[in-house]
N, C-alpha and C positions, 0 to 999 in steps of 0.2 A: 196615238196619232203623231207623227214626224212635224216636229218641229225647224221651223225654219225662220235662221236671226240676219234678217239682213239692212246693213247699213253702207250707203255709198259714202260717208262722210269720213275721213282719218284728220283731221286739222286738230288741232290745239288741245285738250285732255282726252281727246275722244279716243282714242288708236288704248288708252290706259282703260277708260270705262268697258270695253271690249273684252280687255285683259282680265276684267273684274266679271264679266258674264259669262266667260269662258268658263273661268273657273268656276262659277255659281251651277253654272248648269251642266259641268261635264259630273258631276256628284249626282245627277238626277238617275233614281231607278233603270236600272235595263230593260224593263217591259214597257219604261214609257218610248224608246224606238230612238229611232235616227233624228240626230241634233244636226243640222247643215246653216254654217255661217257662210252668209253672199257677202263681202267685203271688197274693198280695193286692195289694189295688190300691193301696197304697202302694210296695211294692215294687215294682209294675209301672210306676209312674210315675218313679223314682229309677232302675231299669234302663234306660227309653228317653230317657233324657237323656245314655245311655253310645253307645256308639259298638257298633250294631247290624247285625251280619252278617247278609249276604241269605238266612242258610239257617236263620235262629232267627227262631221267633214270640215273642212274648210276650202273654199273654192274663192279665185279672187273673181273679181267680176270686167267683162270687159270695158274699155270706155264708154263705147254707147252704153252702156248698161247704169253709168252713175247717176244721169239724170232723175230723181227720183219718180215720174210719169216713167220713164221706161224701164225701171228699174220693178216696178209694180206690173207692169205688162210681161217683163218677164217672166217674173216671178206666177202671175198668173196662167202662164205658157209651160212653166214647168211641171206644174203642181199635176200629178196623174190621179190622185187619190184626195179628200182633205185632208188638211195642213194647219196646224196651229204657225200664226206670224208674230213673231218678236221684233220691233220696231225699237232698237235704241233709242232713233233720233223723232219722235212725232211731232207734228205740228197740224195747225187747224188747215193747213192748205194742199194738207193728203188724206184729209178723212172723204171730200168727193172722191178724189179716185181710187180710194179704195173700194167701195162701194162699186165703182164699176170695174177695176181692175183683178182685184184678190176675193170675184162674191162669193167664192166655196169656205173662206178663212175666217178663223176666228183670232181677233186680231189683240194683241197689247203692246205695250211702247212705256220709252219714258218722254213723258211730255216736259222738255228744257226749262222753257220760257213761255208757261200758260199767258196768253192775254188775258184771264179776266182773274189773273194777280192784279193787274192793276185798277179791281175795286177794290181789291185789300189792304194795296202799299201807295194809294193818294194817286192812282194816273188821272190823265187828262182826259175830256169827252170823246178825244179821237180814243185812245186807249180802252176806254170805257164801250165806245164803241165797238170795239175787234174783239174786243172780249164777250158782249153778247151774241154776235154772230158767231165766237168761238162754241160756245155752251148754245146755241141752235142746231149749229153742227155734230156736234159731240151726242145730243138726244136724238137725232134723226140716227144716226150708228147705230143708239142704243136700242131703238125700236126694231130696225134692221135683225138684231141677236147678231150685231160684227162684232162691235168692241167689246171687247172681253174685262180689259183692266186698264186701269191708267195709274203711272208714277208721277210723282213732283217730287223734284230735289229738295230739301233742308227748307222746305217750306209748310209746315202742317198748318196755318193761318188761310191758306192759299186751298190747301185739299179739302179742310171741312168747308167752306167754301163752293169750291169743287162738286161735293158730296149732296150738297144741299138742292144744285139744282141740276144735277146730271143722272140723278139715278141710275148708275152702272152698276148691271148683276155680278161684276165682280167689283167693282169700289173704285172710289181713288185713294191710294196710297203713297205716304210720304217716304223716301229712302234719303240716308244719308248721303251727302255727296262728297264721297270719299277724299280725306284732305291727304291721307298717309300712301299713295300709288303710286308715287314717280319716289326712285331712291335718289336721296339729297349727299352722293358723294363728296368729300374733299375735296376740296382746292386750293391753290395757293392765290389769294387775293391779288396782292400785291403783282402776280406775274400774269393775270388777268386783265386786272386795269393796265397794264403797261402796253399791252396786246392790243389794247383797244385805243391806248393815247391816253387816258382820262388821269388827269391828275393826280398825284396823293392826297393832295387835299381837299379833290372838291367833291360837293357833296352830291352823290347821284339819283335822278328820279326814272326811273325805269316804268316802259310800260310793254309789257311780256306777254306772249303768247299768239294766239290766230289772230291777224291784223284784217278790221270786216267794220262794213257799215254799223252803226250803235253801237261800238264801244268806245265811241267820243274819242278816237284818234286823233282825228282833224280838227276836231273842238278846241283839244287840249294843246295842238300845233300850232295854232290860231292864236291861241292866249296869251302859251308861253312865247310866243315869236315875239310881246309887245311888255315882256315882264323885266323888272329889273332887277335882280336879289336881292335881300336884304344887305344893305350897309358891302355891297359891293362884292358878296361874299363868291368863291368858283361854283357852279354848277355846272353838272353835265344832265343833258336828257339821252337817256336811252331808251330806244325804240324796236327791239325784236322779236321775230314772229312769221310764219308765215301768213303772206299778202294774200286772201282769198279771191277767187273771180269776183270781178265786176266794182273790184275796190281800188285796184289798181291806178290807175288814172285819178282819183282823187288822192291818193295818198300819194301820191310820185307830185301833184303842184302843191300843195302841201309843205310837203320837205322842202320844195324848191323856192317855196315863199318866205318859208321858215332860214333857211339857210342864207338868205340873201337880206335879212332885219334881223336876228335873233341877237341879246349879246350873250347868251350863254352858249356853251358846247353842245354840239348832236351827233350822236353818234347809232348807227342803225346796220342793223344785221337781220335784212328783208327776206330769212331762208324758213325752212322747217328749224325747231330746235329739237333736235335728240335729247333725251333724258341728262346727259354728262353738261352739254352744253345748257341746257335750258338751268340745270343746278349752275352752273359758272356764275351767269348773269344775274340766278337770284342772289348769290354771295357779294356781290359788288354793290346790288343794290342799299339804298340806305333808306328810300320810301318806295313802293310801292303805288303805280296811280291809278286809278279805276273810275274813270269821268263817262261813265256809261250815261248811253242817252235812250231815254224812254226804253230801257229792259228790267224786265222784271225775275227774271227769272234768276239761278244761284247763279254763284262765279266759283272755278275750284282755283284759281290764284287766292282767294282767301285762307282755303285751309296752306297752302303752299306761306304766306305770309305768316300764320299764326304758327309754323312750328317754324321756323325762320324768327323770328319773332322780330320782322320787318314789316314798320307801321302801315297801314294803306291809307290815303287819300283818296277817300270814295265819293261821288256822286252819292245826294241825300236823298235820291228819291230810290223806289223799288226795296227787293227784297236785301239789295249789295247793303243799301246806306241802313237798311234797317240793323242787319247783324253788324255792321259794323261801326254801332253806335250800344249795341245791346251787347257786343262781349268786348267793346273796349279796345279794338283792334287799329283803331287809328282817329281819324277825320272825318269829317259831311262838311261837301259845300254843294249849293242850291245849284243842279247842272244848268250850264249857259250866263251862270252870273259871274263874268270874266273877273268882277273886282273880287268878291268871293274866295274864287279860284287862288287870287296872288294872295290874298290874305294866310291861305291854307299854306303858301309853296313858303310863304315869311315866318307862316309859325311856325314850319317844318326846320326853317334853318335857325330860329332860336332858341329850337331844343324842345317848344311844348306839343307837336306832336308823337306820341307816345303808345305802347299798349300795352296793356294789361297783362302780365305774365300768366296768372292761375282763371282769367277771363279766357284766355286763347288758350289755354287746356284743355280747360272745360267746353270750346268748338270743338276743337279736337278729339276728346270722347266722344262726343254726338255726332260725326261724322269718319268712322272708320271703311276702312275697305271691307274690312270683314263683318263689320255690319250691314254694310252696302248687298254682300255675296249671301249673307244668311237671310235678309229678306226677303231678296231674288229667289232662292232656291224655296222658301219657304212659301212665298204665295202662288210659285206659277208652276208646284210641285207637291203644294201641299207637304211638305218635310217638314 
């Protein structure tokens, strides 16, 4: 049966987790038929620079096509025969239309950011809420015979969970969420901060990667706009990432509220970051911020942090604050508790924010790429 992996998303680790399926499944048997990845044509251009098995297509998809509703309409327009669908990116608000879009497929995915992690990691009654109508959704599939399997990231708390009240004939499954997939080249620091203005001496808090509602951007703009350093000390915040639709406009008054009370430095590079560049800005960093709001799902800036061995300041709810209270990686403060917050940004400039060297190793084995690709190949291949 012709399997087909399609994802409209390339922002922030994603365009690597791609990289990681690629290779998982271009090792799959030659009788199990034609692999065709539906991508953007970013992603499609960064995938066929990789090393491409004779039995995988790659096709980018057009614009109208990224929406994920029409993305599924297409896909169900293409389809001549059935089709096994691989769903990198799932979420609870494509399992209706898959059901009416792709009804010849048998469908699996990895699920990001399950909602009903947050009866596992302390959410709130809205939380709690999205989550039972998540796992309503998910058994209506399963009666269906559509959903075939489901992943969660670096969350096995979350999947027996999962397990208990989803009954999927093929399971839900925990995969590492690869921390070793973007290469962390050299750089010259010192000719980096210079590049950017930031001091020699001051100390920098960076928040990296796809800039999007819930990741307490504007939280964290808000706070630090009203903060004052410890004992007068220089900081810079840096802020880069690409801006994703629809966030735009809140993060642009934001900055501009922030710019105009802060007393510390800001400095922001609102683009995609390429692999060289996105390694620049972790090298400059000195903490790491992670003020996620109501998410529960992994973050792969942690493993980037633990082999970095750059502390994170994380929000203490969800699955973030949980690992990174359990391997010793940094910080928890209570998201939206602004004093909190400065308390975290005072003990980061007095030296007791910290991580554990042989705790963030030990992430680190637990979540390799190569673990990530042998799971993949082994449950949706049986190998």
């Amino acid at each position: 049966m012709r399997l087909i992996v399609a994802d409209p998303i390339d922002s922030g680790h994603h365009l690597e987790y791609l990289g990681l399926i690629l290779d998982a499944f271009g090792k799959a048997p030659a009788n199990e038929g034609e692999i065709l990845f539906l991508v953007t044509e970013r992603a499609a251009q960064e995938l066929l620079l990789r090393q491409v098995p004779g039995n995988v297509q790659i096709e980018a998809l057009e614009k109208k096509h990224l929406d994920p509703e029409a993305l599924l309409s297409y896909i169900g327009h293409r389809m001549k025969e059935p089709a096994r669908l691989f769903l990198p990116r799932i979420n609870t608000f494509l399992l209706p239309l898959l059901c009416c879009r792709v009804s010849a497929s048998v469908v699996s995915g990895i699920w990001f950011s399950p909602q009903s992690a947050g009866f596992v990691h302390g959410g709130g009654i809205m939380e709690r809420l999205r989550g039972l109508l998540e796992l309503v959704r998910i058994r209506r599939m399963r009666r269906n015979n559509r959903l075939r399997r489901l992943y969660v990231l670096n969350d096995p708390e979350t999947v027996s969970f999962m397990k208990q009240w989803t009954d999927l004939q093929g399971g839900v499954h925990c995969l590492p969420d690869p921390a070793d997939i973007t290469a962390l080249s050299e750089c010259d620091v010192e000719a980096v901060r210079q590049e950017l203005g930031i001091p020699a001496d001051a100390k920098v808090f960076a928040l990296l990667g796809a800039l999007r509602s819930g990741k307490g951007v504007t939280e964290a703009l808000a706070a630090i706009r009203n903060y004052n350093p410890l004992d007068g000390r220089p900081c810079t915040l840096l802020v880069a990432g690409e801006v994703l639709p629809g966030f735009e406009g809140d993060l642009e008054s934001a900055l501009n509220r922030f710019k105009g009370a802060a007393s510390i430095q800001l400095v922001t590079d609102l683009t995609y970051l390429k692999p060289d560049r996105f390694a620049s800005y972790l090298s400059i960093a000195d903490f790491l911020l992670l003020p996620y709001q109501n998410t529960f799902g992994s973050s792969g800036i942690l493993g980037h942090a633990a082999r970095t061995r750059t502390p994170v300041i994380a929000s203490a709810g969800g699955l973030v604050g949980k690992l990174t209270r359990e391997y010793e990686l940094g910080h928890t403060f209570k998201s939206n508790d602004v004093p909190a917050f400065h308390g975290a940004l005072n003990a980061a400039l007095a030296g007791s924010v910290t991580m554990e060297p042989l705790k963030a190793d030990e992430y680190l084995r637990r979540n390799s790429g190569q673990g990530f690709k042998e799971k993949l190949l082994q449950m949706e291949f049986d190998r």
